[in-house]
C-alpha positions in Angstrom: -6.9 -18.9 -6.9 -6.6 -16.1 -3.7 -9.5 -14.4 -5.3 -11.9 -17.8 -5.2 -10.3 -18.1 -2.0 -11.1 -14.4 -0.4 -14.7 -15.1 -2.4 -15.7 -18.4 -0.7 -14.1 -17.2 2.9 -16.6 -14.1 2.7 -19.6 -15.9 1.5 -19.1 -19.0 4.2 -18.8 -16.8 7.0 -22.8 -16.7 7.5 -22.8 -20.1 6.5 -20.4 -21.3 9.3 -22.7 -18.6 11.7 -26.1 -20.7 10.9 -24.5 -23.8 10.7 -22.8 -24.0 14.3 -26.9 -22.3 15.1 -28.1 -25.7 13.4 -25.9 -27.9 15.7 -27.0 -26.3 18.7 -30.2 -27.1 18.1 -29.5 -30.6 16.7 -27.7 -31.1 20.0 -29.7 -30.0 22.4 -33.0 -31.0 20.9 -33.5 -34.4 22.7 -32.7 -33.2 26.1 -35.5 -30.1 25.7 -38.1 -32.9 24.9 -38.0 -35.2 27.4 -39.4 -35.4 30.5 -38.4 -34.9 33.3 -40.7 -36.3 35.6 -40.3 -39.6 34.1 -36.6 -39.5 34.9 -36.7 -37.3 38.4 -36.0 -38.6 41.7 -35.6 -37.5 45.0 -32.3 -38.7 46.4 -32.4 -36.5 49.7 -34.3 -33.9 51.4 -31.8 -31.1 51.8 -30.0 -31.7 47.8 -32.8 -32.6 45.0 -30.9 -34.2 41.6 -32.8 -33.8 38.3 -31.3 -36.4 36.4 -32.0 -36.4 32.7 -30.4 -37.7 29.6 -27.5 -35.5 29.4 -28.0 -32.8 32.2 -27.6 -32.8 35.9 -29.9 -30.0 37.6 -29.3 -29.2 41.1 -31.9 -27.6 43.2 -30.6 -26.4 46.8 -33.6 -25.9 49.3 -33.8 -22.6 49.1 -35.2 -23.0 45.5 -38.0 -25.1 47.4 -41.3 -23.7 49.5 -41.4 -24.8 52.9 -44.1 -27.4 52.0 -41.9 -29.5 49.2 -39.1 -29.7 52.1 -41.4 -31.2 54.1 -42.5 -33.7 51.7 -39.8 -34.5 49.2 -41.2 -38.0 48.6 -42.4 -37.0 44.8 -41.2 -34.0 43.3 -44.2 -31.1 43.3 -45.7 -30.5 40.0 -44.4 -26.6 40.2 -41.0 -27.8 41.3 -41.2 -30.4 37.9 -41.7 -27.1 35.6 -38.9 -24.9 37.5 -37.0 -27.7 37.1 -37.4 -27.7 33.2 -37.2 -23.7 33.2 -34.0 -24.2 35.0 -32.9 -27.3 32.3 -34.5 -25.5 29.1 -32.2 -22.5 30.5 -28.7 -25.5 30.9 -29.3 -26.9 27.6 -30.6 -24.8 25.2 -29.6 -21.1 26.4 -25.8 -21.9 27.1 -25.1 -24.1 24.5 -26.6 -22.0 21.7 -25.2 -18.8 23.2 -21.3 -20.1 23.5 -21.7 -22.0 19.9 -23.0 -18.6 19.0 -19.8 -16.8 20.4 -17.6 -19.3 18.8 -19.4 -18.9 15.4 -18.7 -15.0 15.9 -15.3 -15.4 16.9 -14.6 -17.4 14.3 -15.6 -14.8 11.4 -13.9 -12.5 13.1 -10.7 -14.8 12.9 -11.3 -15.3 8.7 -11.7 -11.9 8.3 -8.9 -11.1 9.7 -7.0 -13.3 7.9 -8.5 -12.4 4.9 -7.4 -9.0 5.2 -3.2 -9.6 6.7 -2.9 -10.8 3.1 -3.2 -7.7 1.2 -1.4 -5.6 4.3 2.4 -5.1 3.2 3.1 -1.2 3.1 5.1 0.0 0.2 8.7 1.2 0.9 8.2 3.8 -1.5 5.5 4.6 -3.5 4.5 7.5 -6.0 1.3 8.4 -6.9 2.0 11.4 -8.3 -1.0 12.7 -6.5 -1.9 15.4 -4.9 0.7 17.9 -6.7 2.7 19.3 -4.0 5.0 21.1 -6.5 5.3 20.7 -9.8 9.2 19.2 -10.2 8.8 16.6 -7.5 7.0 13.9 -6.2 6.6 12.8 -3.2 6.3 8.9 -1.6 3.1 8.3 -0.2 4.4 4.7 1.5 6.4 4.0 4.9 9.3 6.3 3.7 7.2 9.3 3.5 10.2 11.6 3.1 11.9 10.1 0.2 10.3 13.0 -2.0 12.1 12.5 -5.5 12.4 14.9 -8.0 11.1 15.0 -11.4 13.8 16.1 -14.3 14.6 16.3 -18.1 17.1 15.0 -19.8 19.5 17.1 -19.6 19.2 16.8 -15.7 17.3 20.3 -14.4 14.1 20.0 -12.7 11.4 20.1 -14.9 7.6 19.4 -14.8 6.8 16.0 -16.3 2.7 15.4 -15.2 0.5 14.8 -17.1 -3.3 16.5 -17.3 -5.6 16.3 -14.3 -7.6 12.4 -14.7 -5.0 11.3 -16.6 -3.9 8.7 -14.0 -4.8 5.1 -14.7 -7.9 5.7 -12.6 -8.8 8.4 -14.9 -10.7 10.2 -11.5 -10.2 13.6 -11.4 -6.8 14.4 -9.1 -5.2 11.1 -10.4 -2.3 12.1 -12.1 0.8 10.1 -13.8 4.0 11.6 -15.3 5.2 11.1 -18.9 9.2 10.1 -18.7 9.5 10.4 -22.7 11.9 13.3 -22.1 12.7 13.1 -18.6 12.9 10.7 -15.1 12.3 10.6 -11.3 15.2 10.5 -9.3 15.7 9.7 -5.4 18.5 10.6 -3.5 21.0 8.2 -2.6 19.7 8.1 1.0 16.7 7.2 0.4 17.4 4.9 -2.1 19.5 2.7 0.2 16.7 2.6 2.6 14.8 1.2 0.5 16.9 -1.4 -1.3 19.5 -2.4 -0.1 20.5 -5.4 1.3 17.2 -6.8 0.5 16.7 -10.4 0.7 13.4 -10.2 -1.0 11.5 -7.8 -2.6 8.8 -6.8 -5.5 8.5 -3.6 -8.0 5.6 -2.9 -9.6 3.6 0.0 -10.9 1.7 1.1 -14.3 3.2 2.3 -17.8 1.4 3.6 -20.7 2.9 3.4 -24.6 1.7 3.6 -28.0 5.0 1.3 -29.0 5.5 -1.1 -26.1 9.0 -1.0 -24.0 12.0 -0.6 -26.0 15.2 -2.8 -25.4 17.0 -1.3 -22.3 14.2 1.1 -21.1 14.2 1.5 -17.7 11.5 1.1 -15.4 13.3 1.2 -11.9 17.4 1.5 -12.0 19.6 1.8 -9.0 22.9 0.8 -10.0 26.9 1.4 -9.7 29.0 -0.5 -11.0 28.1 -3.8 -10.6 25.9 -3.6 -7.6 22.4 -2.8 -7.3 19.1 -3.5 -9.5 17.6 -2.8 -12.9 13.9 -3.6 -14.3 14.1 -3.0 -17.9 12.6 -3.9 -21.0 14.6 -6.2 -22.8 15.4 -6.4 -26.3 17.1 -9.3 -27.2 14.7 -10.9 -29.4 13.5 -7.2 -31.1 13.2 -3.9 -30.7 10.3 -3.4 -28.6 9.7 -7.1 -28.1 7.5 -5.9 -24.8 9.2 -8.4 -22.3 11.0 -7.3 -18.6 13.9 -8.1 -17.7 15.2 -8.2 -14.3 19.0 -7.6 -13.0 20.3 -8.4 -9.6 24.2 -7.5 -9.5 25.1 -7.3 -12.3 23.6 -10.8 -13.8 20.5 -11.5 -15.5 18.0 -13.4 -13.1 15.0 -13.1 -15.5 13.3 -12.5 -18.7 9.4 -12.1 -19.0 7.8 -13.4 -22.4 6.0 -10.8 -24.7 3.3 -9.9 -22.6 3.9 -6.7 -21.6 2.2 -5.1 -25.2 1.1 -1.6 -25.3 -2.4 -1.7 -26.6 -2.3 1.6 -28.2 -1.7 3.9 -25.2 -3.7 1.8 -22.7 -2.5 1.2 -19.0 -0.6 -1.8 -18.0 0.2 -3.2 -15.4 3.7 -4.8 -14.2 5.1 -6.4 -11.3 8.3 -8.8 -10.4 8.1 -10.3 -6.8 11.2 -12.1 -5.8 12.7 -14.0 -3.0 16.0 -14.2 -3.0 16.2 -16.7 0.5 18.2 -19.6 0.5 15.7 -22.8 -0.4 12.8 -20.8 -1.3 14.5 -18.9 -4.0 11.6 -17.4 -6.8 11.0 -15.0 -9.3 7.4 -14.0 -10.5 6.6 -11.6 -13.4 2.7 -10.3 -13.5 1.1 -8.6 -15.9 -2.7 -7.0 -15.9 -4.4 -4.2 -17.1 -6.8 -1.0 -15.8 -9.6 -4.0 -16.9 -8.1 -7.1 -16.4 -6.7 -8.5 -12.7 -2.9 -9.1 -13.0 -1.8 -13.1 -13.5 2.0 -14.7 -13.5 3.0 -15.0 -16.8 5.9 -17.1 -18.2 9.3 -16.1 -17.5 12.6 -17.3 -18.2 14.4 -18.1 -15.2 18.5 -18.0 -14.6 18.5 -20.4 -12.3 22.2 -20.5 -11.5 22.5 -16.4 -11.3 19.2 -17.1 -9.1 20.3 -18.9 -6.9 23.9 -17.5 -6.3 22.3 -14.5 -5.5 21.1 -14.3 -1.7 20.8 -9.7 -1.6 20.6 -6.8 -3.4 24.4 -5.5 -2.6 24.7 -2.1 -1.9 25.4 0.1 -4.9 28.6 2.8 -4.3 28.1 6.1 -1.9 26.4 8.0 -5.1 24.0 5.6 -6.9 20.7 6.8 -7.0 17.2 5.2 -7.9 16.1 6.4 -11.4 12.7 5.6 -12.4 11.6 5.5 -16.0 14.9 6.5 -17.0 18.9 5.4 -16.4 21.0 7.9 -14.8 22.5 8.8 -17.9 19.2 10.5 -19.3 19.3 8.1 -22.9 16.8 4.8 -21.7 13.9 6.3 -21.2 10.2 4.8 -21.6 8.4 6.3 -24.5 5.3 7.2 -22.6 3.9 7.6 -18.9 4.3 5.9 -15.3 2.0 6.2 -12.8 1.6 4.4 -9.0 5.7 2.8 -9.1 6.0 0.7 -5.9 8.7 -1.1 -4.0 7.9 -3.1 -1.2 10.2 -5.2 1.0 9.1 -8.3 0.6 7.6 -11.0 -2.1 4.2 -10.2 -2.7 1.9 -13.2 -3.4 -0.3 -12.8 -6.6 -3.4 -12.0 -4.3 -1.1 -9.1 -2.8 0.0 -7.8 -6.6 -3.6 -7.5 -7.0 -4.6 -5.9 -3.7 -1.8 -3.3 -5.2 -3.0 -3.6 -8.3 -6.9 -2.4 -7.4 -5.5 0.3 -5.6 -4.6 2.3 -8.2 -7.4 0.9 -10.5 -10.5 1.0 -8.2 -12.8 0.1 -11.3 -11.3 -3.6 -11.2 -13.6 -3.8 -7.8 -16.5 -6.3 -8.3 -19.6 -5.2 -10.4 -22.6 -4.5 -8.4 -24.1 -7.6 -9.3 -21.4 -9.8 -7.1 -22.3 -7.3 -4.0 -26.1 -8.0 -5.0 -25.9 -11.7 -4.5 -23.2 -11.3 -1.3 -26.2 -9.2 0.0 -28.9 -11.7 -1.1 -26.8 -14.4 0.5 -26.7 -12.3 4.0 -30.4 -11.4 3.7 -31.2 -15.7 3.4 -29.2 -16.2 6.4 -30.4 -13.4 9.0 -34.2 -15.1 8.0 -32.8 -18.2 8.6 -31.3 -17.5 12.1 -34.8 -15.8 12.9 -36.3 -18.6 12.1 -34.2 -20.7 14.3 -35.1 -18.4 16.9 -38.5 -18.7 17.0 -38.7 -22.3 16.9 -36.6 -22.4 20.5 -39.0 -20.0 21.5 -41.8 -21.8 20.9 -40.4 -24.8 22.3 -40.2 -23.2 25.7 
């Protein structure tokens, strides 16, 4: 629905440009046409009134020649035709060039709009490219210096990326890191910048799997005790049934359905926006691919955890975010990760998306959309010349 919306916004922008050109004209037609000297009078020497339809003209003596002082009784033939330069000028010129403005400003104003809703910076956000060193990564989003280190499973740094291209872009620099035998970690400080206390919030990122997500592999995990937050796969209803699940505290707030299938080592995309507010309380799983946009799928919803949950309480001193992995090295995804997020705040599905295109540039329109955007631009600059001419001719 954001996507027709973004769509029809851009392609009625010219449309709203020629259309407040159109009323100008419509407007101010009559009052070019008509003449003047049928509805001119004189009504004093020293302050000549033009009085037409719609417009009041008024000519001070100095616009006059000593001669049509004198003899004001009839206005001159060459004071008749200043007086319609001077009225053409009143009705036509101003008009069309504030509608104009306000056409202009307008755009600018839906534009604008259009692009605030794809502008929430990540928290954090790993990339994994460029390499800066090969056992850590570092966040590209506000937090720029919540660099996180990459280690195996027995806890020692180690190098988990993958090949050059092998990011979900598949460019060459875009990289992604396989967690079968390892995880990212980020320190405690960081990690409590980012999280907690949050009273709304979405995770999202890309995995890649030849057997979907286990029951109880982690995605993102920052947890003590009972405090904190987990995105995992969940595995009630099979081993690798492919459904999230998301835990706030402690307590279950929701469970995805089994969309989240590994198509034999394709990318997929996954994000969970949620609001945890009192009265507008929410929890959205989406799923997409590197070739299909991301959409809300169905989710099982705890309402009652949901909505006795209002924050993400802070975890104890030591809890750190593990991502791909649990802190205790054993729940790890069997495969890669590549562009994990958190942002702090609940992303609307035309912000997932936004997200979503950024690490996947090839989900941008085909050429053909941009052809007929361009086609549609073309129609209405001929248009507007159009319109142009005919007031010219008309003066």
């Amino acid at each position: 629905m954001e996507d027709t919306l973004s769509a029809l916004i851009f392609l009625a922008i010219p449309a709203i440009f020629c259309l407040f050109r159109l009323l100008a004209e419509n407007l101010c037609e009559d009052t070019s046409q008509s003449d003047v000297s049928d509805n001119a009078r004189v009504v004093r020497q020293t302050d000549v009134l033009l009085i037409t339809r719609a417009t009041i003209v008024r000519l001070h003596p100095r616009h006059l020649s000593p001669a049509e002082n004198r003899n004001t009784s009839s206005p001159p033939t060459h004071m008749k035709s200043r007086a319609q330069t001077l009225l053409h000028k009143t009705t036509i010129q101003r008009p069309v060039t504030t509608l104009t403005a306000l056409a202009g400003f307008l755009s600018l104003t839906l534009l604008a709009l259009n692009t605030a809703a794809t502008s929430h910076a990540q928290a954090l956000l790993y990339e994994f490219n460029p390499v800066s060193t090969s056992t850590a990564a570092t966040s590209t989003g506000t937090n720029t210096s919540a660099t996180a280190s990459l280690k195996n499973l027995s806890g020692t740094a180690a190098n988990l990326y993958d090949a050059d291209g092998s990011g979900v872009s598949g460019l060459p620099g875009d990289r992604a890191i396989n967690v079968s035998a390892g995880l990212l970690q980020l320190a405690h400080s960081a990690s409590s910048t980012a999280l907690d206390g949050l009273t709304s919030f979405t995770l999202a990122g890309w995995y890649k799997t030849n057997s979907g997500l286990a029951g109880g592999n982690r995605l993102f995990d920052y947890t003590s005790g009972t405090n904190g937050i987990i995105l995992f796969g969940d595995g009630s209803t099979g081993a690798a049934t492919s459904q999230l699940s998301l835990q706030v505290n402690g307590t279950n707030i929701a469970i995805s359905d089994g969309s989240y299938t590994a198509n034999n080592g394709e990318w997929v995309f996954f994000a969970v926006s949620v609001n945890l507010t009192a009265g507008n309380k929410t929890a959205t799983f989406y799923q997409g691919t590197a070739t299909s946009l991301a959409t809300s799928i169905t989710a099982t919803i705890n309402t009652t955890n949901l909505n006795n949950t209002s924050s993400i309480t802070a975890p104890a001193s030591a809890a750190l975010l593990n991502i791909g992995n649990s802190g205790g090295f054993n729940r790890a995804v069997n495969g890669s990760l590549d562009n994990m997020a958190v942002f702090q705040t609940a992303l609307t599905e035309a912000e997932v998306r936004a997200f979503q295109i950024r690490g996947a540039p090839q989900l941008v329109p085909e050429p053909a959309t941009n052809a007929l955007a361009l086609a549609t631009a073309a129609a209405t600059l001929a248009s507007l010349a159009a319109l142009r001419r005919r007031h010219h001719g008309r003066r």
